[in-house]
C-alpha positions as CSV (number, residue, x, y, z in Angstrom):
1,X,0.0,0.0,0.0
2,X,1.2,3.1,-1.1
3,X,2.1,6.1,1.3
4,X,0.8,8.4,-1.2
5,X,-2.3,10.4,-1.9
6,X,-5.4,9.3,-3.6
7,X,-7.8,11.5,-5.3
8,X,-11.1,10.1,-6.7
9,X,-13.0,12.1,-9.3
10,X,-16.9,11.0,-9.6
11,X,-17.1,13.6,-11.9
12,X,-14.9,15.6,-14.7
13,X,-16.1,18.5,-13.4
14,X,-14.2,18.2,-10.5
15,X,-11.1,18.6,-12.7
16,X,-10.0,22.5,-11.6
17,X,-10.8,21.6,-8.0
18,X,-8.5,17.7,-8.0
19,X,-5.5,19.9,-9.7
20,X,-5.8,22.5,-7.3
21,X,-5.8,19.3,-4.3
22,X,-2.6,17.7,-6.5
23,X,-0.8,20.9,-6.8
24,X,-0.7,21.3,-3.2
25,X,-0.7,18.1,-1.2
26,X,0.5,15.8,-4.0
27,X,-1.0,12.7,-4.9
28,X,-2.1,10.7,-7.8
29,X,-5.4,11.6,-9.8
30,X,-7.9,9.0,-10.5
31,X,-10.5,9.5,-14.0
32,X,-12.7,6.6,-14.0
33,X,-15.2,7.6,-16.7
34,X,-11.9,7.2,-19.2
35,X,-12.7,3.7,-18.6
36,X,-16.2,3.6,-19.3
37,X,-16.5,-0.4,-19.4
38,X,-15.6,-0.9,-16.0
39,X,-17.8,0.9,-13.8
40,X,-16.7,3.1,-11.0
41,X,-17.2,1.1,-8.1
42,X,-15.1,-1.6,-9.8
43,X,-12.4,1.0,-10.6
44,X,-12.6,1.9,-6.9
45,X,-12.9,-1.6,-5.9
46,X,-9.4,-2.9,-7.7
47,X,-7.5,0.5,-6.3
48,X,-8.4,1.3,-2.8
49,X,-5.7,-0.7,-1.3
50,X,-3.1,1.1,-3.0
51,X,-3.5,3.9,-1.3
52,X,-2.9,4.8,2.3
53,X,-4.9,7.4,2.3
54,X,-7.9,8.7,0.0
55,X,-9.9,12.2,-1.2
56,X,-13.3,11.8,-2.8
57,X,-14.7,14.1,-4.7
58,X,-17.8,13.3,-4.2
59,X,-21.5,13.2,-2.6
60,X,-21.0,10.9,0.8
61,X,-23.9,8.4,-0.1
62,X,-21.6,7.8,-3.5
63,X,-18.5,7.0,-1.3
64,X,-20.7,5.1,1.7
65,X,-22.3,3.2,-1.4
66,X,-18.0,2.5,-3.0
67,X,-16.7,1.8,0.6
68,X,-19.5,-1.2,0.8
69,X,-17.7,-4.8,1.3
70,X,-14.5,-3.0,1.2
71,X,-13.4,-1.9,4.8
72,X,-11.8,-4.2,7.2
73,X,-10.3,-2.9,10.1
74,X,-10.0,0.8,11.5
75,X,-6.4,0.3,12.4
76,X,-6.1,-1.2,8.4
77,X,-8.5,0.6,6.5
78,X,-7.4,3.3,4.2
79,X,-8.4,6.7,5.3
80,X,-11.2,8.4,3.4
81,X,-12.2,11.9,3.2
82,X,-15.0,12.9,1.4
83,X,-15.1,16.1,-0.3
84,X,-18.0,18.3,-2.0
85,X,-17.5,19.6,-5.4
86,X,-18.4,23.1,-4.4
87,X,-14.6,22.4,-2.5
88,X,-16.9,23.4,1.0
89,X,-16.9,20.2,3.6
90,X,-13.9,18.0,3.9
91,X,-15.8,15.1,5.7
92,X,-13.4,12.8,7.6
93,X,-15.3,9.3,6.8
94,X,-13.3,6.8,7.4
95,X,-9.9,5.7,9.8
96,X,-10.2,9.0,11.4
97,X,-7.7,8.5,14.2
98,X,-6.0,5.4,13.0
99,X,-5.9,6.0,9.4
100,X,-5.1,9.8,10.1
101,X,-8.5,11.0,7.9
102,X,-8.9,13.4,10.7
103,X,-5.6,15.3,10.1
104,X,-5.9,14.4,6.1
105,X,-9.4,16.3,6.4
106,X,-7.4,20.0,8.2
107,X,-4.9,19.5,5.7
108,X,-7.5,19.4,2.6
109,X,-9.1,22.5,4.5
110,X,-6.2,24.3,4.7
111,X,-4.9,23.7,1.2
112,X,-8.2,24.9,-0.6
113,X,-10.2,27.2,2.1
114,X,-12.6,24.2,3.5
115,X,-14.6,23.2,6.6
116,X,-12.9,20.2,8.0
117,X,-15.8,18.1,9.4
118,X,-14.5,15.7,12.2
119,X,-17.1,13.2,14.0
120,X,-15.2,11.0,16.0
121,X,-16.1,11.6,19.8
122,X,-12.8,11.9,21.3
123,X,-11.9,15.1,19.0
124,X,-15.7,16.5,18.4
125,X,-16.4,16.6,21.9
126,X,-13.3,18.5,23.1
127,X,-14.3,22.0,23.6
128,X,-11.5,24.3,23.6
129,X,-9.8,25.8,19.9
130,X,-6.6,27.3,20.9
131,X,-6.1,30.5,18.7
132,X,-2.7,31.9,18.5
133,X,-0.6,35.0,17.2
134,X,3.5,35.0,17.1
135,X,6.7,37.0,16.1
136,X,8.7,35.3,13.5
137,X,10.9,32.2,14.4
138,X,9.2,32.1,17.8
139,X,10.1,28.3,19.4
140,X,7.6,25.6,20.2
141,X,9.0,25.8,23.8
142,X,7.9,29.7,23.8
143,X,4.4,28.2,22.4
144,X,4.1,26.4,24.8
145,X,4.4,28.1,27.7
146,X,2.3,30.9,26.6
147,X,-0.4,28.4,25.8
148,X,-0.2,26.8,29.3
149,X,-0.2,29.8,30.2
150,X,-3.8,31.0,28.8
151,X,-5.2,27.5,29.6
152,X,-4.6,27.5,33.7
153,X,-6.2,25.2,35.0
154,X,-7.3,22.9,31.5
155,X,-5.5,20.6,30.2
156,X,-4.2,20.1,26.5
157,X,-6.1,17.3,26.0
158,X,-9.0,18.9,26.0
159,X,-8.0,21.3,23.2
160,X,-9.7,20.1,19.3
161,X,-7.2,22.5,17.4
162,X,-5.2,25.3,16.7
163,X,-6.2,28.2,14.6
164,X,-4.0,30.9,13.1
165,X,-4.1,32.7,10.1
166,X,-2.3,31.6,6.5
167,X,1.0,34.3,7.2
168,X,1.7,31.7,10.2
169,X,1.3,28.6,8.3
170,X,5.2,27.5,8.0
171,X,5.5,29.0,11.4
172,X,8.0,26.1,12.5
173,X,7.7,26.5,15.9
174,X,3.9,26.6,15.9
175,X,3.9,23.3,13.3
176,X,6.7,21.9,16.0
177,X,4.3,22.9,18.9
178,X,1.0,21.0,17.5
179,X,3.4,17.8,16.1
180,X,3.8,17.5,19.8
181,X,0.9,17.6,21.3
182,X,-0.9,15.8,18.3
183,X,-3.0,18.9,17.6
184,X,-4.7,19.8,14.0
185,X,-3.1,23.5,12.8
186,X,-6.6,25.1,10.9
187,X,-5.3,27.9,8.9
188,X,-7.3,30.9,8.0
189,X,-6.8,33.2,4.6
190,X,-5.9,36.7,5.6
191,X,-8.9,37.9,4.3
192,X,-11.2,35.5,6.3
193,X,-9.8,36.9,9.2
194,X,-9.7,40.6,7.5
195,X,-13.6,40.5,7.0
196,X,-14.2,38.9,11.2
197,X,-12.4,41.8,13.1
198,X,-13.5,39.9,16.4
199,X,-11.1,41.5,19.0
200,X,-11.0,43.2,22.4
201,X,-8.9,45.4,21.4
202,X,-7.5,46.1,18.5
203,X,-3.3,45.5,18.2
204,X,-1.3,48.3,16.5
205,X,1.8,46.1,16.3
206,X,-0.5,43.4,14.3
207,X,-1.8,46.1,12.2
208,X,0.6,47.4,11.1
209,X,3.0,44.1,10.0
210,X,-0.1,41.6,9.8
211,X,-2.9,43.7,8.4
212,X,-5.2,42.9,10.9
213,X,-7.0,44.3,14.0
214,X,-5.3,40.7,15.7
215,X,-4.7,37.3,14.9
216,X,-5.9,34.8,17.7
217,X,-8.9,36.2,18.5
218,X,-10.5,36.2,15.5
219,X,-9.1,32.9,15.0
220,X,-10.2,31.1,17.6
221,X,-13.8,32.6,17.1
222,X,-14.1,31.5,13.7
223,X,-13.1,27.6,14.4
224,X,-15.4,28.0,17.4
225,X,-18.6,29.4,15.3
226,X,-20.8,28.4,18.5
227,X,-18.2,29.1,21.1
228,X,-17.4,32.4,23.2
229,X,-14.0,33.7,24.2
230,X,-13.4,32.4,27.0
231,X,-10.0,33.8,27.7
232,X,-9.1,37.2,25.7
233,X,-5.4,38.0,24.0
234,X,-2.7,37.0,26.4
235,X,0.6,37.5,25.5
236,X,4.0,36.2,26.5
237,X,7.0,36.4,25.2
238,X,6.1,36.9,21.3
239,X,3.3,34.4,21.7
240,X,-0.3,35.9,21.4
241,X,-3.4,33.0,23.3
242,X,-6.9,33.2,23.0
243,X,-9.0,30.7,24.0
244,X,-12.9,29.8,22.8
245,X,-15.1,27.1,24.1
246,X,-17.7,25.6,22.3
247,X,-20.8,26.2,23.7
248,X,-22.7,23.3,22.1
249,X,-23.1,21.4,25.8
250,X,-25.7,24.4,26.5
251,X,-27.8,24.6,23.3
């Protein structure tokens, strides 16, 4: 089984969105209707094991109705993500932890400006999203301790992810930070954040070499659409924390 990407077009019309998917996590493409006497379920049938991990463009019922007779085992199975044509929903469908669909699903988001949709218990129900800010070339170790710092008395573990904004998304330190602590990285377009000025107050530093009124915040608002701040901006050492819980336990 092949470490590599695999990308399953239903449709040709998917075409711009698969290249725009290749360009940018790599990966081999998959055409079926060039083979119109097999059908696509067969096609998907003979290849699904020679990938590690897979990206369906595609309804869900289609890839529920593919996957039928063809998963195993969670720690075995391929992982599948399922994603919508429109390029909105990256659906983390199957071998979510053990696979690594979960983390396939942030990655898909991230490349192409998606929602990744995660439904496994331990990492839906966790109820904090960690947003952070930081100076250039700021260590995990500083990371750290300026999240610890914003969390008191939680624990890690009860973090889903990390939000930031796409200026900080080869920030090695925060990628170092979140390897760690086995935490998804969501990554927000500049203007995403541009058009949710959601801040206590606004940072003049940020402003004027980010662009923006602030940077976690904002962040950690928009990955926690339900959620409320929680703990505002704290800052430490070139490390900006906010913290927002989801406030779905209450609805």
């Amino acid at each position: 089984m092949s470490e590599s990407l695999g990308i399953w077009l239903v449709r040709a019309e998917s075409e711009a969105l698969a290249a725009v998917l290749q360009a940018r996590l790599g990966g081999a493409l998959y055409r079926p209707w060039l083979n119109p006497a097999v059908t696509q379920q067969q096609q998907f049938d003979a290849a699904y094991r020679r990938h590690a991990q897979w990206v369906m463009l595609a309804a869900s019922g289609i890839a529920v109705r593919f996957l039928d007779g063809l998963t195993q085992d969670k720690h075995s199975d391929p992982a599948l993500v399922v994603l919508d044509e429109a390029g909105r929903y990256a659906v983390s469908l199957l071998a979510g932890h053990e696979g690594g669909a979960n983390r396939l699903a942030y990655r898909i988001a991230n490349a192409i400006g998606a929602v990744p949709v995660i439904t496994t218990a331990t990492d839906a129900l966790k109820p904090f999203v960690i947003g952070i800010g930081c100076r250039k070339d700021v260590s995990a170790e500083r990371i750290e301790a300026a999240v610890q710092q914003a969390l008191g008395a939680h624990r890690l573990s009860e973090v889903r992810e990390v939000a930031t904004v796409d200026l900080k998304a080869d920030e090695q330190g925060l990628i170092e930070f979140c390897k760690r602590h086995d935490l998804p990285l969501h990554i927000f377009a500049h203007a995403v954040v541009a058009a949710r000025p959601w801040v206590t107050q606004t940072s003049d530093w940020v402003r004027q070499n980010v662009g923006l009124d602030g940077v976690c915040e904002p962040c950690a608002l928009i990955a926690c659409m339900r959620g409320e701040l929680i703990v505002p901006k704290m800052a430490l050492d070139g490390v900006a924390v906010a913290v927002a819980e989801d406030k779905w336990k209450e609805a």
